[in-house]
C-alpha positions in Angstrom: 94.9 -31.3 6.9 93.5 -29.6 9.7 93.6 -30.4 13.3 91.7 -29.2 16.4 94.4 -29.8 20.1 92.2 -29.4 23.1 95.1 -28.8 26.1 95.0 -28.4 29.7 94.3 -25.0 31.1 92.2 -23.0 33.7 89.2 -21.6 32.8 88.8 -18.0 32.9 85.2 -16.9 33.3 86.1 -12.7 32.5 87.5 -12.1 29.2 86.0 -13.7 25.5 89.2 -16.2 24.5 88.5 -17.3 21.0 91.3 -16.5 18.7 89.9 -15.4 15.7 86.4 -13.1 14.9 83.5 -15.3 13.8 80.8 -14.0 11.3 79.7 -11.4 13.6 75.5 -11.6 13.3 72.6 -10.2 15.6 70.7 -13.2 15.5 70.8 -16.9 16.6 68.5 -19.6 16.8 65.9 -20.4 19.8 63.5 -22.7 20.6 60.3 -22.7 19.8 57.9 -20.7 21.8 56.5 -22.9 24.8 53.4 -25.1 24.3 51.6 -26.1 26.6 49.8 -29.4 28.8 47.9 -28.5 32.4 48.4 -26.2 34.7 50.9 -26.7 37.6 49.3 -28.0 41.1 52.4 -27.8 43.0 51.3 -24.5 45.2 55.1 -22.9 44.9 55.0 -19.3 44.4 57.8 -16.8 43.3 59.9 -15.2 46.2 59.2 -11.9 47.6 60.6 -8.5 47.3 60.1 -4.4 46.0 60.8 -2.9 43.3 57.8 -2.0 41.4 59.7 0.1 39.7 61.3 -2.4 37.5 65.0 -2.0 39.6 65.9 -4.3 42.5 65.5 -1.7 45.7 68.8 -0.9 46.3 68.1 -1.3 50.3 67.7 -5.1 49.8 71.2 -6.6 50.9 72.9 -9.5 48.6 73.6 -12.1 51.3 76.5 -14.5 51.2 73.5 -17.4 50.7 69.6 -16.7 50.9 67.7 -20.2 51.6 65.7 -20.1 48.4 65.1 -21.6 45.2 64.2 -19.9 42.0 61.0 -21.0 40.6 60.7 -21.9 37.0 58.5 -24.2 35.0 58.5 -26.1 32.0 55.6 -25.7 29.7 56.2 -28.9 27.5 56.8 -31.5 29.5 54.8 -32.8 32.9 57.5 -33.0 35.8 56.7 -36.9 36.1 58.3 -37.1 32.9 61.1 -35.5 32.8 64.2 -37.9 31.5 67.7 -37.0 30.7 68.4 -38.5 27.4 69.1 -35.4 25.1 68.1 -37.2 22.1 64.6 -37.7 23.3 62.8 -34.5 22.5 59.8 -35.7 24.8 60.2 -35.3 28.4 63.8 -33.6 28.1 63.3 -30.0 29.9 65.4 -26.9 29.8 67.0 -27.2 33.6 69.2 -29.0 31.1 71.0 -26.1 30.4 71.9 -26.2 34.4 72.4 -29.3 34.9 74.8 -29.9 31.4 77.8 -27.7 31.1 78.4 -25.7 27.7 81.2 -26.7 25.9 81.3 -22.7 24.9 78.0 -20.9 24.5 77.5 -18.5 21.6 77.2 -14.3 22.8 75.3 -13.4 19.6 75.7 -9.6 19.8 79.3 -10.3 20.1 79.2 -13.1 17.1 81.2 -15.1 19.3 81.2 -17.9 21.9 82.3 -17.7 25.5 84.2 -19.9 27.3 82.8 -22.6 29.6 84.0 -25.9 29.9 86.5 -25.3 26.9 88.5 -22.8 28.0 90.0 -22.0 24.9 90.3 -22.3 21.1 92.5 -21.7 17.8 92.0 -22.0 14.7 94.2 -21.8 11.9 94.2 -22.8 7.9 94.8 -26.6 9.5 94.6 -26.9 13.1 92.1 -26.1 15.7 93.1 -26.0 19.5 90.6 -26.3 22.2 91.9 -25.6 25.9 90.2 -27.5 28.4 89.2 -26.4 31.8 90.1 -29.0 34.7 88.0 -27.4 37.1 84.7 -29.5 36.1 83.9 -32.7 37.4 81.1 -35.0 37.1 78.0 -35.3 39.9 79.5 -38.6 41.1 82.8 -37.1 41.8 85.2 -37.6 38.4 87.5 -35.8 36.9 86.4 -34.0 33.7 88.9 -35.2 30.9 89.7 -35.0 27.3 88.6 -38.8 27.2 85.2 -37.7 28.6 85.0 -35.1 25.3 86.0 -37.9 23.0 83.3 -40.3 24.3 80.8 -37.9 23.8 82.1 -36.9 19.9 82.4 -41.2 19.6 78.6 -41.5 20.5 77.8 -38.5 18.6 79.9 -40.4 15.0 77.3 -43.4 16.0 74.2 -40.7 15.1 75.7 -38.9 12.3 76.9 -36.1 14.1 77.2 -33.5 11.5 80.8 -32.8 12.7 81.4 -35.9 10.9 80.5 -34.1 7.4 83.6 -32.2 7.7 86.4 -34.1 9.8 88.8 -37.0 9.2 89.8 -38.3 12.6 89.5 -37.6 16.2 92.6 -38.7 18.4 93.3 -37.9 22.7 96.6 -36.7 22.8 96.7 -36.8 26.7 94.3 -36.1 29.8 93.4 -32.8 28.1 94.0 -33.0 24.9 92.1 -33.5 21.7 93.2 -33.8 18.2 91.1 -33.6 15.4 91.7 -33.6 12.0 90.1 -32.4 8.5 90.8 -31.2 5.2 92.6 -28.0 4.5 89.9 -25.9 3.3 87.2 -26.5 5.5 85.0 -23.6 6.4 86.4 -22.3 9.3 83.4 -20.8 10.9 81.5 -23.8 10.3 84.1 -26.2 11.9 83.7 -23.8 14.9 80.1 -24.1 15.1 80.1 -27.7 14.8 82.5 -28.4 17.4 81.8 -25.3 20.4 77.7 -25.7 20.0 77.7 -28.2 22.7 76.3 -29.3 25.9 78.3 -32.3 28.5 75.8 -34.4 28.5 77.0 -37.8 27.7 78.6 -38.4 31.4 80.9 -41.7 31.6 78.4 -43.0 34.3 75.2 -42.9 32.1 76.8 -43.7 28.8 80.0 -46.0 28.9 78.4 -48.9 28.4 76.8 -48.1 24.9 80.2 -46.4 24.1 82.1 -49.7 24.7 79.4 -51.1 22.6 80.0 -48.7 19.9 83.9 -49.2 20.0 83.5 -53.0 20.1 81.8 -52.3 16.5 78.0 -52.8 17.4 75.4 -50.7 15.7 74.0 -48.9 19.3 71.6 -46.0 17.2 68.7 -47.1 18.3 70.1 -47.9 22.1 71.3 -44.2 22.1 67.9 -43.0 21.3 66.0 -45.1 23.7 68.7 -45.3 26.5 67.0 -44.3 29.7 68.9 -41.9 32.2 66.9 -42.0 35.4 68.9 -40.4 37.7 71.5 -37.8 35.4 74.5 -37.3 36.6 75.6 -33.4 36.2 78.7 -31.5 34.4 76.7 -28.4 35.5 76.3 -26.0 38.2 72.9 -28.1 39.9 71.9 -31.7 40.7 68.5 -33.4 41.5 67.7 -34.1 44.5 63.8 -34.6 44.1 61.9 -35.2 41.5 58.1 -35.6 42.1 54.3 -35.5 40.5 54.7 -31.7 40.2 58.0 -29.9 41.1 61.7 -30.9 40.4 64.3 -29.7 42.7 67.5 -29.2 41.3 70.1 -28.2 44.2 74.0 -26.2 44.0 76.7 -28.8 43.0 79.4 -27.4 45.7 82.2 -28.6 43.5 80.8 -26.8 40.7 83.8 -24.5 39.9 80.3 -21.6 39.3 79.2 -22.5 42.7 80.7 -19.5 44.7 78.8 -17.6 42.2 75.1 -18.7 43.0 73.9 -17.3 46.6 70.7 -19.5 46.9 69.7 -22.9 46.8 69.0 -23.9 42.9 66.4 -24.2 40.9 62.5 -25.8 41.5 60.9 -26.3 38.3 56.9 -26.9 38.1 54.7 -27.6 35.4 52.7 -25.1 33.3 49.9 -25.7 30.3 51.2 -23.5 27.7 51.7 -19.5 27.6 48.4 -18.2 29.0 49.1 -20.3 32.6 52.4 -19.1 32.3 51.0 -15.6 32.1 48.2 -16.0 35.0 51.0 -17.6 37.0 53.4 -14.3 36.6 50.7 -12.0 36.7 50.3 -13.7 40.3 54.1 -14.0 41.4 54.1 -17.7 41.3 57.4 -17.6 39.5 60.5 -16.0 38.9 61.8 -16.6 35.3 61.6 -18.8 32.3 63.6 -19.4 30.0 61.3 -18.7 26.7 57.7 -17.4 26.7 55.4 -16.2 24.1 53.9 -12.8 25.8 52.1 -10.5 23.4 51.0 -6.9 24.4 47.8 -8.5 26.4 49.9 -10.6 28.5 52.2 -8.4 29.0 50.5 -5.4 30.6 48.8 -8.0 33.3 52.7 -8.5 34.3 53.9 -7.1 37.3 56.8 -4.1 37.0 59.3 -5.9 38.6 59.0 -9.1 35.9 61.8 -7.7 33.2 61.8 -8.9 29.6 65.0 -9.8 27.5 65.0 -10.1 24.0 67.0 -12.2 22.7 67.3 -12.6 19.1 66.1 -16.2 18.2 66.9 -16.4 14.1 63.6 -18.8 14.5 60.3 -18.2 13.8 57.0 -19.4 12.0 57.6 -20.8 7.7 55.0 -22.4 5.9 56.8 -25.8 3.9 55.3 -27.2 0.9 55.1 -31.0 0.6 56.5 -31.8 -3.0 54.3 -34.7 -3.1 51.3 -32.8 -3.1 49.2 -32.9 -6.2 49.0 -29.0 -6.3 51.7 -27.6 -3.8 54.1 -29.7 -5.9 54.1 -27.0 -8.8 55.8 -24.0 -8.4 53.0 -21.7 -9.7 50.9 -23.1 -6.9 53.6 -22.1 -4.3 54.0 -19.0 -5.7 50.0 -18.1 -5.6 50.0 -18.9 -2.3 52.6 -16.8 -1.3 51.0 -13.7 -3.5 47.7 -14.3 -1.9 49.0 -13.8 1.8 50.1 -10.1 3.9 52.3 -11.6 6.6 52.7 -8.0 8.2 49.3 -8.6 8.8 49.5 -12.4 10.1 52.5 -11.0 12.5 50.8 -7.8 13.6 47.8 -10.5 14.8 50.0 -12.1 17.1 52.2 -8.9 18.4 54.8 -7.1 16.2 56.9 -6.1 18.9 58.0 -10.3 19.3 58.4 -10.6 15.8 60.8 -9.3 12.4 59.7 -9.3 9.2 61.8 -10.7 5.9 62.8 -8.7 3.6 62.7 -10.9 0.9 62.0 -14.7 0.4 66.1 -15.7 0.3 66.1 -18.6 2.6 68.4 -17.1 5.2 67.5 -15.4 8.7 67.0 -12.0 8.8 69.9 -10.5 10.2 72.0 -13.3 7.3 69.7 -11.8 5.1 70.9 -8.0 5.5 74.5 -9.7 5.4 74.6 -11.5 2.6 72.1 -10.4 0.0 71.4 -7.4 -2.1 67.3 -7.4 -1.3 66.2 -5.7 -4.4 67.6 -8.8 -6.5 64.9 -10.8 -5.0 60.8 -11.5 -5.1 59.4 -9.9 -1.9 56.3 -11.6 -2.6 54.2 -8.7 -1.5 50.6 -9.2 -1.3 49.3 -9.3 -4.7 46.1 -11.4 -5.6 46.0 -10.3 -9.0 49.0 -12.0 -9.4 47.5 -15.4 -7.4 45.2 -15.5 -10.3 47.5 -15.5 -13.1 49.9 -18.2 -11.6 46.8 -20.4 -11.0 45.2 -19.9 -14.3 48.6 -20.6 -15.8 48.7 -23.8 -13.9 44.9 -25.0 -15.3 43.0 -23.8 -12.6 39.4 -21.9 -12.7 37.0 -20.8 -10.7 34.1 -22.9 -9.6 30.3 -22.3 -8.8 31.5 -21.7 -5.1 34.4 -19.2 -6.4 37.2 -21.8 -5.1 39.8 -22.4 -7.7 39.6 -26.1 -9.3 41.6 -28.1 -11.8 40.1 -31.6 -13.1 37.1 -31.6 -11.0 39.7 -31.2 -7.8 39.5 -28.0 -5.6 42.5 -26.2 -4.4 42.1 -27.3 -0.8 44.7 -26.5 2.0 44.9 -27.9 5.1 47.4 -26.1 7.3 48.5 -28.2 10.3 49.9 -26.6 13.2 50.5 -27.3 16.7 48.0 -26.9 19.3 48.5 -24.4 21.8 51.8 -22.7 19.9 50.0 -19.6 20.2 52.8 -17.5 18.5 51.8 -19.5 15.0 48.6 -20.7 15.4 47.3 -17.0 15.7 48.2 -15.8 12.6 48.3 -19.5 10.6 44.8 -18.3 11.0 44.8 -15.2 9.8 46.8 -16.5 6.8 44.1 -19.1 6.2 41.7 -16.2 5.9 43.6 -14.7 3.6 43.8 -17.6 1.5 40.3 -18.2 1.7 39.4 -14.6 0.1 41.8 -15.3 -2.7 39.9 -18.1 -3.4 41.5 -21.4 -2.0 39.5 -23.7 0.2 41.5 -23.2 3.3 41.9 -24.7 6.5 43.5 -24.3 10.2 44.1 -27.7 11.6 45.0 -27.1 15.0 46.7 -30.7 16.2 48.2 -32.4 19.5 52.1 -31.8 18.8 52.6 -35.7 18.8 50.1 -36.1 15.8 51.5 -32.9 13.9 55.1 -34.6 14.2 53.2 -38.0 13.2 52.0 -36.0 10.0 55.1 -34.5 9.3 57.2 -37.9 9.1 54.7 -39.6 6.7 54.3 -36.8 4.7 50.9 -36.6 5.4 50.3 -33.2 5.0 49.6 -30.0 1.8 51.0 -27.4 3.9 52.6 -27.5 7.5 53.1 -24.8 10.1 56.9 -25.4 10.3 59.9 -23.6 12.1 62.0 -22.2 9.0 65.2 -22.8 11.1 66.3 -25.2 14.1 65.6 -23.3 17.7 68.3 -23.0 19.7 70.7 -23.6 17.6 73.9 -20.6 17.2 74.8 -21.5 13.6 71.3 -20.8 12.2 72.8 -17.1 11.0 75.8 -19.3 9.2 73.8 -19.5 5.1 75.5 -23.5 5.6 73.7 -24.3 8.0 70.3 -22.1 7.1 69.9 -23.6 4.1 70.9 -27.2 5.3 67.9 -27.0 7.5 65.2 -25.8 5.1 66.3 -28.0 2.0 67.9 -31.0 3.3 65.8 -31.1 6.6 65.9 -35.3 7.9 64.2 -33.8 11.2 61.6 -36.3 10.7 62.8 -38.7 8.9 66.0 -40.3 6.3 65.2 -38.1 3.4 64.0 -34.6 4.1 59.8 -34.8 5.2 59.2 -32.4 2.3 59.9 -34.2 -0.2 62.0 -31.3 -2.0 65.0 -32.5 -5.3 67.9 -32.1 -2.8 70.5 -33.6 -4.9 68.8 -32.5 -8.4 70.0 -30.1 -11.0 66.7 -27.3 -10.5 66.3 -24.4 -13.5 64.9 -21.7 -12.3 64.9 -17.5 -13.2 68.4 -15.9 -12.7 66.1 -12.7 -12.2 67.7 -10.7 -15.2 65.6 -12.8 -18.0 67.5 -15.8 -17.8 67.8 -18.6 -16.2 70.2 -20.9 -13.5 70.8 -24.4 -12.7 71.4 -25.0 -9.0 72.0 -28.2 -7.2 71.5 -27.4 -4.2 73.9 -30.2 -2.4 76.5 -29.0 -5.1 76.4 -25.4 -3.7 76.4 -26.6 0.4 79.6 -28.4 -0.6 80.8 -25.7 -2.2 79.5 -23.4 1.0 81.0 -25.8 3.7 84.8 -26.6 1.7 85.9 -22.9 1.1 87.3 -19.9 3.2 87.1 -17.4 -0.4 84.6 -14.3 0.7 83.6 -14.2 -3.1 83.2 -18.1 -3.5 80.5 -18.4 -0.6 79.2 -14.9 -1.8 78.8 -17.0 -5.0 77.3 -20.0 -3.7 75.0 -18.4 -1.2 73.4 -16.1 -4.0 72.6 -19.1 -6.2 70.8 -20.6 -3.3 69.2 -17.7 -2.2 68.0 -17.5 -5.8 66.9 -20.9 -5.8 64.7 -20.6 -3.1 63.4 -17.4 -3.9 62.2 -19.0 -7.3 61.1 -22.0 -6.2 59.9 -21.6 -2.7 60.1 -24.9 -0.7 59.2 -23.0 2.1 57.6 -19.6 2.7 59.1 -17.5 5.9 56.4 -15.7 7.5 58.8 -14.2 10.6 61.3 -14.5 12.8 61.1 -14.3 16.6 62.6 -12.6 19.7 63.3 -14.9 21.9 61.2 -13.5 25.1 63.0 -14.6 28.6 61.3 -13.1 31.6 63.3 -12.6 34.8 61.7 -11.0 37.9 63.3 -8.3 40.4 61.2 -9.2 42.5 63.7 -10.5 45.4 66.2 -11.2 42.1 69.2 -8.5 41.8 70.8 -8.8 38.0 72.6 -6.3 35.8 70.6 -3.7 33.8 70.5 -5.2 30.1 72.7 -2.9 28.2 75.8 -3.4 31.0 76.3 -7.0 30.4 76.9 -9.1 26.9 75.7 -11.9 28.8 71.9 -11.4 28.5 72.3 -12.2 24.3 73.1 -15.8 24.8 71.0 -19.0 25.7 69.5 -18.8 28.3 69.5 -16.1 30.6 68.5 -17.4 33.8 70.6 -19.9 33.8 73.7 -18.2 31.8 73.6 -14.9 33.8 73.9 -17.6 37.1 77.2 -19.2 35.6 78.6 -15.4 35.0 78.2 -14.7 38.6 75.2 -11.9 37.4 71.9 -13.5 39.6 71.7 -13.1 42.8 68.8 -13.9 45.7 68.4 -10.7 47.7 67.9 -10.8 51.4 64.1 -10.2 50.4 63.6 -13.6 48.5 63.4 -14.9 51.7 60.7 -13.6 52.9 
């Protein structure tokens, strides 16, 4: 058996602690590209400074405090509804990442995670120890413990926590100590992921009554998911102090063992309606950072030389997922045609190559997994090829009509494409796609919806085609193949059963590429994946899948994003990029804070 110790220590904020190299990778997940509502009305502007240049001028003095906040916004979710239950994707905003501690938070240049609240971690064939920091303490005061850990893992075995896919039992040793156990042979690097890709965001305060509840045997799912935290109470570096119609205020926690590294007041978070009012409002100084912004080559050049992008590899981008049930996009020929039919170089250059990587091939793993794990030229690129649309679709019974759409039984070979409105990033070149399709002859369609209706559509499977993310933003395991192909082929995002309809747990033939053929089933292989530590075995099991869904295509990956954070100079002093690993993790203007690497200069003041 394996176990996982989690012991006292003190935290040490310099030096990378884990014990053992994970599967280094140059990309992680993100979130998606902000959408947007209306614009902000709250009249708060950035803070002032020089540096047109791009550099903090090195005549502006780093004070000891500077009576400022930094100005952000959210671009999903109105200020009046922000709420601090994170498993309510509706109203729950990115200051989280300020106001929650990180368990560890993933460097994904280095493929490895830092310390934060857990201090410290080892791993070996059948334990792993975590060392916890007792520095932290809640907002009301308490003591950060190991019993404060295990709460949150209790609450999380409630939801089908996928940690609980792989471990046995979870046991507190003492104040800071946890032990968990698992079977010898577990994945390593996906018992890491599972357990260090977390925020402290199930305080005592907000949540022990439902975890009594759960430990007194009561089914609480449903109470977890509509539990309502009104006022939050922090295991970060900020509080709230004030939230209102249009701003949020989110103050220093002076007990916050970060604190002495933070120089000005917190954070003051607005409101913005999508990515062009983001881009008016930078263009105009109104703000100082965000934490993920579509900016294309347009918006970019209207933004002043002191606003400073960083890239950071997001392993998420735009896919295109069948539904099964579909009359037509439930055969394979039909999936393949409409991948043949399509340039995505062309649908990515519409929206701004410089944001965006292109697969190699169609293998079901992110890009940079991609170039790890696969030998490309063993796959289907799927290079534009409408020649070959017209074979596939002629094999499957279809013809032209008098209007040169292809039909089968009197039915035309319609496509609707839902995406969500004001994702600018993928409905730009969904629509260029849906051109495409329509010269090759299918009766195509951009169906640009409010994102609650496109998730509406999604659960009830009322869809042909669906603008999709082809991995889980801001998740670090998305480079992992586990936990890649887990989300594209046994996705329960929106719903028991994956939305898509796709034969997760059947036995599916398809061409071995080298004349033959293969069975896969593709739960078989993700055991097989998630219960081994044998380089050739998961080599093995990741080139069946990769085959599987190069064949039969649930889902076609059109890119994959940088992440674009924007941090101004502009009254801000930071590092340059290439001088600290710390700008490659989530999120930067909050991370780079915790690290003791953003500071208010004496001219944000003014």
């Amino acid at each position: 058996m394996i176990r996982i110790i989690i012991v006292n220590c003190m935290a040490d904020y310099d030096t990378i602690v884990s014990r053992r190299e994970i599967l280094a990778v140059t990309g992680a997940a993100g979130a998606a590209a902000l959408a947007g509502c209306s614009d902000d009305a709250s009249g708060s502007g950035g803070n002032g400074g020089n540096g047109g240049d791009g550099t903090t001028d090195p005549g502006e003095d780093v004070p000891d405090h500077a009576d400022v906040y930094f100005q952000t916004a959210d671009g999903e979710h109105q200020v009046s509804d922000f709420q601090f239950n994170p498993h309510q994707w509706g109203g729950y905003s990115h200051i989280s990442f300020a106001l929650y501690a990180e368990w560890a938070n993933y460097i994904i240049d280095q493929g490895e995670y830092y310390p934060h609240a857990v201090a410290d971690w080892e791993v070996t064939d059948t334990t792993m120890t975590l060392h916890i920091s007792d520095e932290f303490t809640w907002g009301n005061g308490d003591d950060i413990t190991a019993d404060d850990f295990m709460m949150q893992l209790e609450l999380g075995e409630a939801m089908d926590d996928s940690l609980y896919d792989f471990v046995d039992e979870v046991e507190v040793v003492d104040d800071y100590t946890i032990e968990i156990t698992y079977p010898e042979g577990t994945n390593q690097e996906i018992i890491e992921h599972v357990v260090l890709d977390r925020d402290l965001d199930h305080p005592p305060a907000d949540w022990g009554d439902l975890h009594e509840a759960y430990l007194d045997g009561e089914d609480v799912t449903d109470d977890l998911f509509g539990h309502e935290v009104e006022e939050p109470t922090p295991s970060g570096f900020v509080d709230l102090t004030e939230l209102g119609e249009q701003q949020a205020t989110f103050d220093v926690r002076e007990d916050s063992p970060v604190a002495d590294n933070v120089n000005w007041n917190g954070y003051q978070v607005g409101y913005r309606s999508g990515n062009e009012a983001f881009h008016q409002s930078f263009a105009t100084g109104e703000l100082d950072g965000v934490h993920s912004l579509f900016a294309g080559p347009g918006a970019l050049q209207q933004f002043p030389d002191t606003l400073e992008q960083v890239q950071v590899p997001g392993g998420f981008g735009l896919g295109m997922v069948f539904n099964y049930d579909h009359e037509h996009f439930g055969e394979r020929e039909v999936r393949q045609a409409f991948a043949y039919a399509i340039d995505s170089e062309t649908a990515i250059l519409s929206v701004g190559a410089d944001s965006k990587m292109e697969f190699p091939v169609q293998g079901g793993l992110t890009v940079p997994a991609t170039h790890e794990w696969l030998d490309t030229d063993e796959y289907k690129s799927y290079d534009q090829d409408v020649s070959r649309t017209e074979e596939l679709l002629q094999e499957a019974g279809f013809e032209r009509n008098d209007d040169d759409i292809w039909e089968r039984d009197g039915s035309e070979l319609e496509v609707d494409i839902i995406v969500p409105a004001g994702w600018s990033d993928w409905v730009t070149p969904t629509s260029t796609i849906v051109d495409q399709l329509s010269q090759a002859g299918f009766a195509a369609e951009l169906n640009s919806q409010d994102q609650g209706v496109w998730q509406e559509n999604l659960s009830s499977g009322n869809f042909s085609v669906a603008a999709y993310g082809h991995t889980e933003g801001g998740n670090a395991s998305m480079n992992h193949p586990y936990f890649s192909f887990t989300w594209k082929l046994e996705n329960r995002d929106h719903g028991s059963a994956n939305f898509f309809s796709f034969p997760e747990d059947e036995a599916i033939t398809v061409p071995d590429g080298d004349g033959g053929e293969i069975s896969v089933n593709p739960r078989e292989e993700l055991s097989a994946i998630a219960n081994t530590n044998d380089d050739a075995e998961l080599h093995e099991s990741v080139g069946r899948l990769a085959r599987l869904f190069n064949e039969d295509l649930p889902m076609l990956l059109i890119d994959e994003k940088f992440e674009q954070s924007f941090l101004s100079r502009d009254g801000w002093q930071f590092p340059a990029q290439e001088e600290s690993q710390h700008f490659q993790a989530f999120w930067p203007l909050y991370w780079l804070a915790k690290q003791d690497e953003l500071k208010a200069t004496t001219a944000a003041e003014d």
